[in-house]
C-alpha positions in Angstrom: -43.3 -24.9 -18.7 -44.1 -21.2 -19.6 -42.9 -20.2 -22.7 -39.6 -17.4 -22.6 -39.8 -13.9 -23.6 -36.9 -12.6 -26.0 -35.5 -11.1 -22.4 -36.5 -14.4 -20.0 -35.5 -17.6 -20.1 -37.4 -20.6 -19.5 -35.0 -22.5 -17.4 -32.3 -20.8 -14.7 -29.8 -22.4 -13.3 -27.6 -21.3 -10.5 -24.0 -23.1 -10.0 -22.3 -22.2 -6.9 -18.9 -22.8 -5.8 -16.0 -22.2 -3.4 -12.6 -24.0 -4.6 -13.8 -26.4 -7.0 -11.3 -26.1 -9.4 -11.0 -29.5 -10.1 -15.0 -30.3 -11.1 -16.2 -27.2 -12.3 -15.7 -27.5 -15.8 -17.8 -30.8 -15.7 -20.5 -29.5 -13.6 -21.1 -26.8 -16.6 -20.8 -29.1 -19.3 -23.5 -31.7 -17.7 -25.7 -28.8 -17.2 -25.0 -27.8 -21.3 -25.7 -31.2 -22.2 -28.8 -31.9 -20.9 -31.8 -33.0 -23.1 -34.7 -31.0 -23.7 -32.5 -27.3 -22.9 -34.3 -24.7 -24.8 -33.8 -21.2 -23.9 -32.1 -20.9 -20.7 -29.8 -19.1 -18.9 -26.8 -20.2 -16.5 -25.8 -18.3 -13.2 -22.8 -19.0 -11.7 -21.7 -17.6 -8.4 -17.9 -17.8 -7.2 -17.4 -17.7 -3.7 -14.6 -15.9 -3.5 -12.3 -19.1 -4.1 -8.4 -18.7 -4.0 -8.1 -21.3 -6.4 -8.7 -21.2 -10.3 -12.3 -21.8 -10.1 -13.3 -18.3 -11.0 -10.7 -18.4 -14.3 -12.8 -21.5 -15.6 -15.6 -20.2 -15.4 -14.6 -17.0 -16.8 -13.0 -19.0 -19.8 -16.5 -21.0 -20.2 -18.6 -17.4 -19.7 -16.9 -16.7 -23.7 -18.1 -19.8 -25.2 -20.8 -20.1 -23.6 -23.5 -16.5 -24.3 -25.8 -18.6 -21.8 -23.3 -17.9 -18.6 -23.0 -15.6 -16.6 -20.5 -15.2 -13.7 -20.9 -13.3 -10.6 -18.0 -13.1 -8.0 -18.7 -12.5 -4.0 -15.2 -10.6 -3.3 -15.4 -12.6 -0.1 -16.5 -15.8 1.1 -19.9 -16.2 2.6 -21.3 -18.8 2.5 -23.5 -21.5 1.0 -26.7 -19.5 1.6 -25.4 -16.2 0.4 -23.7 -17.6 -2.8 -27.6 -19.5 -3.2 -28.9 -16.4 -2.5 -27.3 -14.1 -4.7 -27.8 -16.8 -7.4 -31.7 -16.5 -6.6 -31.8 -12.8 -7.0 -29.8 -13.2 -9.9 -32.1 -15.4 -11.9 -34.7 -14.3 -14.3 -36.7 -17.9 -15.0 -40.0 -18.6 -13.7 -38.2 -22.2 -13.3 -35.0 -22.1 -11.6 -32.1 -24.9 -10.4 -29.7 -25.0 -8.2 -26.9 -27.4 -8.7 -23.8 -27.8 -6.7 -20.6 -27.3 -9.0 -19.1 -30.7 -7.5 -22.1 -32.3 -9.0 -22.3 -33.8 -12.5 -25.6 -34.4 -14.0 -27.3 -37.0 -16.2 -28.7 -36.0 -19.2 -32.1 -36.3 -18.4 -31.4 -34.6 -15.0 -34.2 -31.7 -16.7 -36.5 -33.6 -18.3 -37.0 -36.0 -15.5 -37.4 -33.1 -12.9 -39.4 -30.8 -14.5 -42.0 -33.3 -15.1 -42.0 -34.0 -11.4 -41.8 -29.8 -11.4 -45.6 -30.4 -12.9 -47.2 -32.1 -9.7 -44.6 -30.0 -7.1 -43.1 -27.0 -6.2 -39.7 -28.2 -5.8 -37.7 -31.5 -7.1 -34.5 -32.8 -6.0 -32.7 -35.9 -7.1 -30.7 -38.0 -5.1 -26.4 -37.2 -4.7 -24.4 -40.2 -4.9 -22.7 -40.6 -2.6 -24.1 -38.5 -0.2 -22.1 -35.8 1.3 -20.6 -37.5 4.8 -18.8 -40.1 2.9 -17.9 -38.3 -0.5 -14.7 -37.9 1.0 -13.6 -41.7 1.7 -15.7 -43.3 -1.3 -13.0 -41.1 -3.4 -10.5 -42.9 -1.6 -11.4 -46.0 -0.9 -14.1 -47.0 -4.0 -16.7 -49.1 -2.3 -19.9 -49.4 -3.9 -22.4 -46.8 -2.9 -26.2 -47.9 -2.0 -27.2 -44.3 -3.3 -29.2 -43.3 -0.4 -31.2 -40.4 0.2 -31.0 -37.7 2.6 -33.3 -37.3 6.1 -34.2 -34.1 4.3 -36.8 -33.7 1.8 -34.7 -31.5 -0.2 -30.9 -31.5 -1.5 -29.1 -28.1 -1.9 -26.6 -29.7 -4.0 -29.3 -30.6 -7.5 -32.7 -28.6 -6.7 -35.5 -27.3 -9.4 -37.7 -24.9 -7.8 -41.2 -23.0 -9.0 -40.5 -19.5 -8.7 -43.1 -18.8 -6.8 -42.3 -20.7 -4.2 -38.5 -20.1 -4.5 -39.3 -15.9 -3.7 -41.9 -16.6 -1.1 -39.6 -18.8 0.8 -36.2 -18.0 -0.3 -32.3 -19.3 0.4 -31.5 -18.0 4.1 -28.5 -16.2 3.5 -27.0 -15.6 6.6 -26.5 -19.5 6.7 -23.1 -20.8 5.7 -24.4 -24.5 6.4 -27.6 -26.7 6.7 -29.1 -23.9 4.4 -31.0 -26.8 2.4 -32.3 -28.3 5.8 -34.4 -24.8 6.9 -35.2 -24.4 3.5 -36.8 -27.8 3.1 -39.0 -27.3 6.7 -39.8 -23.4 5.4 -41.1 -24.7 2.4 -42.9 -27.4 3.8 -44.5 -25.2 6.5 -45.5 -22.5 4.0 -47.5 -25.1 2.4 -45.6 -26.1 -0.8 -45.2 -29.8 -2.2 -41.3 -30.9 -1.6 -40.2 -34.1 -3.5 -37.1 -36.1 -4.1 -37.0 -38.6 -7.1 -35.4 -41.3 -5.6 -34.3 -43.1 -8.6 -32.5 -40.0 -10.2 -29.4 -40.1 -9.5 -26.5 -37.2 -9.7 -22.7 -37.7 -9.5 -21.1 -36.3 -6.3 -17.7 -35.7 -6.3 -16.3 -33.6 -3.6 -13.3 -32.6 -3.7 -12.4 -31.7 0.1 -9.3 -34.0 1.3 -9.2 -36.2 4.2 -7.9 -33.4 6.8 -10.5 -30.9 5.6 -13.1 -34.0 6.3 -12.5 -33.9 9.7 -12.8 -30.3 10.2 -15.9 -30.5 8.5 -17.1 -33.1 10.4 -16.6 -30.9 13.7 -18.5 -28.7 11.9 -21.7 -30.8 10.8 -21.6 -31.7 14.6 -22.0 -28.1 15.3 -24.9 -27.6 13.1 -26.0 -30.9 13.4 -27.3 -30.1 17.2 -28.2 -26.4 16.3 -30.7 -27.6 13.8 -32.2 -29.7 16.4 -32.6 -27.2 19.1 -33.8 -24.5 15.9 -35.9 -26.5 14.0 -36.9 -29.0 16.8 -37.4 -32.5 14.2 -36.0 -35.8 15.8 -34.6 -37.4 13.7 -32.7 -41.2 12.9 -28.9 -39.2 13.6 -30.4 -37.7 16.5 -31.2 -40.8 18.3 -27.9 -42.3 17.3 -26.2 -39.3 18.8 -28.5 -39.6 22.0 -27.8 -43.0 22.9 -23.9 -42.4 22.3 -23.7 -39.4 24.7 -25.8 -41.4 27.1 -23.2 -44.3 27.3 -20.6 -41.6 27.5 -21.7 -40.2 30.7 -23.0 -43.2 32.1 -19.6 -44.6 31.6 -17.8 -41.3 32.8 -20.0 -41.4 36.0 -19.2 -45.4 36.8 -15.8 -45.1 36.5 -15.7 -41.7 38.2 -17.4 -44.0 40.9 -14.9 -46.5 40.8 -17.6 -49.5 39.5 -15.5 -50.2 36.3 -11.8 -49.6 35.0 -11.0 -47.0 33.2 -9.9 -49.1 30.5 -13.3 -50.6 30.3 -14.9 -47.7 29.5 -12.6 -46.5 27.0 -13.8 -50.2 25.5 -17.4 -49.7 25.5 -17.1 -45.9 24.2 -15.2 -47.5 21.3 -17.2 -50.1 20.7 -20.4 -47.4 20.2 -18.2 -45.5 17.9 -17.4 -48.9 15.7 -21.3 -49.5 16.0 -22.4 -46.2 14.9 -19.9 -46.2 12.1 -20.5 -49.9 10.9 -24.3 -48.7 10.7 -23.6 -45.8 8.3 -21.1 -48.0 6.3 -23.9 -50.3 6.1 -26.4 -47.4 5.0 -24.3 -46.0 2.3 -22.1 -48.7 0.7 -22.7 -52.5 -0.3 -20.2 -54.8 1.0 -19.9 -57.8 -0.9 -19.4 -56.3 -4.0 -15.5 -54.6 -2.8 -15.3 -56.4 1.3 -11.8 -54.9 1.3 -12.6 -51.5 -0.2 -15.3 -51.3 1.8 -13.5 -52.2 5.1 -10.7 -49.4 4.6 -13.5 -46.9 4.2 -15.0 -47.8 7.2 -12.0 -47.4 9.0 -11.2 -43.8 7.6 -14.9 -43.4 8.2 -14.5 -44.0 11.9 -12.4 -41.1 12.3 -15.1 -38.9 11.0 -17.9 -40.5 12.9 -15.5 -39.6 15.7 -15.4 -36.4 15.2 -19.0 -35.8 14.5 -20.3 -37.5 17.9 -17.7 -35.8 20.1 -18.2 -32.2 18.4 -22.2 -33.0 18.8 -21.8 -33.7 22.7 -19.4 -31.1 23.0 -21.3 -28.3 22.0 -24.6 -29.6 22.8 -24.8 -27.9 26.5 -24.0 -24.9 24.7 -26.9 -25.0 22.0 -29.4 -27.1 23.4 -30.1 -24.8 26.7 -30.4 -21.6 24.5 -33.4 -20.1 22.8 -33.7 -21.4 19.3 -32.7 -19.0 16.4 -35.6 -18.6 13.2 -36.1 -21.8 11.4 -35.2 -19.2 8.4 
């Protein structure tokens, strides 16, 4: 690490947040408490949340000389609020760290050695983001896997200069981390995760805003395909679903089978896809029951995802890509 000027820190760390009312305060204080903070400075960028986010942090900003609060007077997204964090920052090291994430103590030691072989470190969310929702519910036992991505939005340090070369795409309200990840990686800079460091996830989103933002990761889901054109593992899950769906649509359309046994095999997919993820994410043996009423919750959401990914895939797929960033 360079050493700080009276005016710069050494460490920035952008928090951003929409609504998070509930976890803010801890997000701050594990980002106070890590080890090995020495002069450093703390951005935090509201959203424009209608909740009491912005009064927390407000009432932390007094205690706390090292915060600073910045306000979007309306809501714009996850790649604007990263943005304006970025622009914001004054480190020639800066984080980003979700304010639903809590960090370990050594979150900053442990990345910023990695930082000295790298250009950017995340470490791995737990759980991830698909199931936050139902492993607050439910309580299985989560695997801790990571992402498909090779960086995390949600707990990210960055090398400044690769952080302004690249840069958060702004106009993006969602998969702002994915582009960022393949930018980075195409402009030439080294993108790790630490697989054994492991940050508290705990989203707050309830069960009915889950499946709206499930619909939505379908969306994007199939528009960072088309844009970004990298096949990956959920991609060919999602392929071979839609596949049986028309094939079955087309046989019974025919007449060859019953309607009801195609409503059969399409459910049976669905059960399969979702048993696969349950298997990915959680162990089983440890809670069987908790575990089982997750996966049924779960199968709403997988639902959701694979329909809103077939819906709106004739509608992304055939049109030209937008910029990767």
């Amino acid at each position: 690490m360079s050493s700080a000027t009276p005016d710069i820190p050494d460490i920035s760390v952008v928090v951003i947040a929409y609504n998070e009312e509930a976890n803010i305060g801890q997000c701050l204080e594990s980002i106070f408490a890590q080890r090995g903070l020495r002069s450093f400075e703390v951005v935090f960028v509201d959203d424009a949340s209608t909740d009491g986010t912005l009064q927390i942090a407000e009432s932390l900003e007094k205690v706390h000389p090292e915060l600073r609060v910045i306000h979007h007077p309306a809501n714009r997204g996850r790649g604007a609020a990263r943005r304006t964090g970025q622009d914001a920052s004054r480190a020639g090291v800066v984080g980003f760290v979700d304010s639903d994430i809590r960090l370990p103590a050594d979150w900053l030691s442990r990345t910023s050695e990695a930082l000295m072989d790298a250009d950017v470190v995340s470490g791995v969310a737990v759980p991830d983001g698909d199931v936050a929702v139902i492993w607050r519910i439910f309580r299985p036992t989560p695997r801790g896997m990571a992402g498909y991505w090779s960086l995390t939005g949600n707990n990210v340090l960055f090398r400044r200069e690769a952080l302004e070369q690249v840069g958060w795409p702004a106009e993006t309200r969602l998969t702002e981390d994915n582009r960022m990840a393949i930018a980075l990686e195409s402009a030439g800079f080294k993108v790790v995760t630490i697989r054994d460091l492991r940050v508290e996830h705990h989203e707050g989103k309830s069960y009915r805003r889950a499946i709206a933002f499930a619909h939505e990761t379908g969306f994007n889901a199939t528009e960072i395909l088309r844009d970004l054109r990298i096949f990956r593992f959920p991609d060919l899950v999602w392929s071979c679903w839609a596949l049986l769906l028309v094939v079955v649509v087309v046989t019974t359309a025919l007449g060859l089978i019953a309607w009801w046994v195609a409503i059969g095999m399409v459910l049976l997919a669905t059960i399969a896809v979702d048993v696969g993820a349950m298997i990915q994410r959680f162990y089983f043996l440890s809670h069987p029951l908790r575990w089982t009423g997750a996966a049924v919750a779960n199968l709403v959401l997988i639902t959701t995802y694979l329909v809103a990914r077939t819906m709106y895939s004739p509608r992304l797929l055939f049109r030209p890509r937008h910029a990767t960033h």
